[in-house]
N, C-alpha and C positions, 0 to 999 in steps of 0.2 A: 504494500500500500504506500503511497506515496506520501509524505513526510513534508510539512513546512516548516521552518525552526523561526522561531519567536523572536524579535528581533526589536530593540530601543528604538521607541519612537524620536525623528527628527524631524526637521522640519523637510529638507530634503527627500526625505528616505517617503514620507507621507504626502510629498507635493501631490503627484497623480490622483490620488486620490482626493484629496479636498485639505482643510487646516485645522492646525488647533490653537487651542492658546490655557497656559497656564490661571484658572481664575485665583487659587489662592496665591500667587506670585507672581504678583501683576506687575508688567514692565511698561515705562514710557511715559510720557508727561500726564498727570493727575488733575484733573479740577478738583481744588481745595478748597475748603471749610474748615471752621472752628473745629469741628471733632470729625471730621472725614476727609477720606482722600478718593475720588473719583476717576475709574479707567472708563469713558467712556466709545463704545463702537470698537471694541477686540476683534469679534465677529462678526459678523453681518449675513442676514438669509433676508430673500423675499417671498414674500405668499401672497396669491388675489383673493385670502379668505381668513376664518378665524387658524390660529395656531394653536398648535393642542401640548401641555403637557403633561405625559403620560408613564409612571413608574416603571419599573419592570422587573422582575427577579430571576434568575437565573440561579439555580443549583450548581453546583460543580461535580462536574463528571469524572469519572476515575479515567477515563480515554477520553481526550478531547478530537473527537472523530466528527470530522462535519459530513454529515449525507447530504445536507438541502440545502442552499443559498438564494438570496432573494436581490432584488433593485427597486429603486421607483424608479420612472420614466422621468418624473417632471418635476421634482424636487430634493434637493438638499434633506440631508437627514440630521439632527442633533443630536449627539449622547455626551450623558454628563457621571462616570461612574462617582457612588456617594460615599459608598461603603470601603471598597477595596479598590486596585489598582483592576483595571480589566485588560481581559485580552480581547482584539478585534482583527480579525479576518476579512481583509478584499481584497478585489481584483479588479482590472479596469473595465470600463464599458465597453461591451463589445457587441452592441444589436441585437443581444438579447440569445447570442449561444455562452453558456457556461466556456471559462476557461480557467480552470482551477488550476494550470501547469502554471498560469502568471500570478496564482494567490501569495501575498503576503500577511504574515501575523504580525501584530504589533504589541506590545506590552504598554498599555496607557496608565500614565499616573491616575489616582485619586484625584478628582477633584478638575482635571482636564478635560475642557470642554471640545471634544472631535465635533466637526464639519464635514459630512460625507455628500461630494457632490452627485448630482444625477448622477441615475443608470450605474453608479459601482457596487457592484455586486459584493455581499456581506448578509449577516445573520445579527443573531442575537450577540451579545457581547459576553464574554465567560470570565467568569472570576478566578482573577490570578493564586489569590491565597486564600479567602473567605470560603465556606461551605458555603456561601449563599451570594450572587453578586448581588447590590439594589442599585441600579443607575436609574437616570431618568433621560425621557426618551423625547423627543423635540421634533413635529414633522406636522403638516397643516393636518385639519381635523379629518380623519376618515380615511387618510392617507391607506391605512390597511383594507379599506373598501374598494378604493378607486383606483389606485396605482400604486400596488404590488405585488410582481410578479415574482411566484415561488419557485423553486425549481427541485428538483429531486435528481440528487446525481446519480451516474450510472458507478455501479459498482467499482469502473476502473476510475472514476473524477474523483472520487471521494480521498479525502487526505485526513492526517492526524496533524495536530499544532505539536509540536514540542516544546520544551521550555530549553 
């Protein structure tokens, strides 16, 4: 079975796929206040509707073996893990045939805000160390209604993460 090995997230290493930004260790000029310091527009998404934020949990598996991978078509995805560092699996857009030979794992801090641009192919996010991941999850509302597509790998696309 084919094997992807876990890899520190960069900023480089993560361009293709979309961005992130540290929120607890926030860099760059601040609007100040008396008792606060403001990072304003780290990130940036657009939506023509409401935006949903939606919890999510994740168990941790004793093989981390991904069978299924998903995209949206038309939007940007958010995750924010809360609890523990998580792990996230993609690959780039490719018109909607799986290509799990171009999958990369990334090891995301706590508290680091990932930006998954359209169509990159990814799943739930798995927790690095916890029994349980909680992140929370950022995508217009319905998003799992309208635009996205599941996919179920064949036996030979299917990979393990490694650490």
């Amino acid at each position: 079975m084919k094997t992807v090995k876990l890899e520190a997230l960069s900023k480089e290493a993560f361009a293709p796929f979309g961005e992130y930004y540290t929120m607890s260790a926030p860099e760059g000029y601040p609007l100040c206040g008396e008792l606060h310091r403001f990072y304003p527009d780290r990130l940036t998404t657009a939506t023509s509707g409401l935006l949903a934020f939606s919890p999510i949990l994740v168990k941790k598996p004793e093989v981390m073996k991904v069978t299924q991978i998903e995209y949206h078509t038309t939007t940007a995805e958010i995750i924010l893990p809360l609890n523990d560092d998580m792990i996230l699996h993609v690959a780039p857009p490719s018109a909607g045939k799986p290509l799990p030979e171009y999958t990369r794992a990334f090891l995301v801090p706590k508290n680091t805000l990932i930006k998954m641009m359209p169509c990159v192919w990814h799943l739930a996010p798995l927790p690095a160390n916890a029994d349980e991941l909680c992140a929370m999850i950022v995508l217009p509302s319905c998003t799992y209604m309208n635009d996205c597509t599941v996919v179920d790998l064949k036996e030979d696309e299917q990979f393990i993460i490694e650490k």
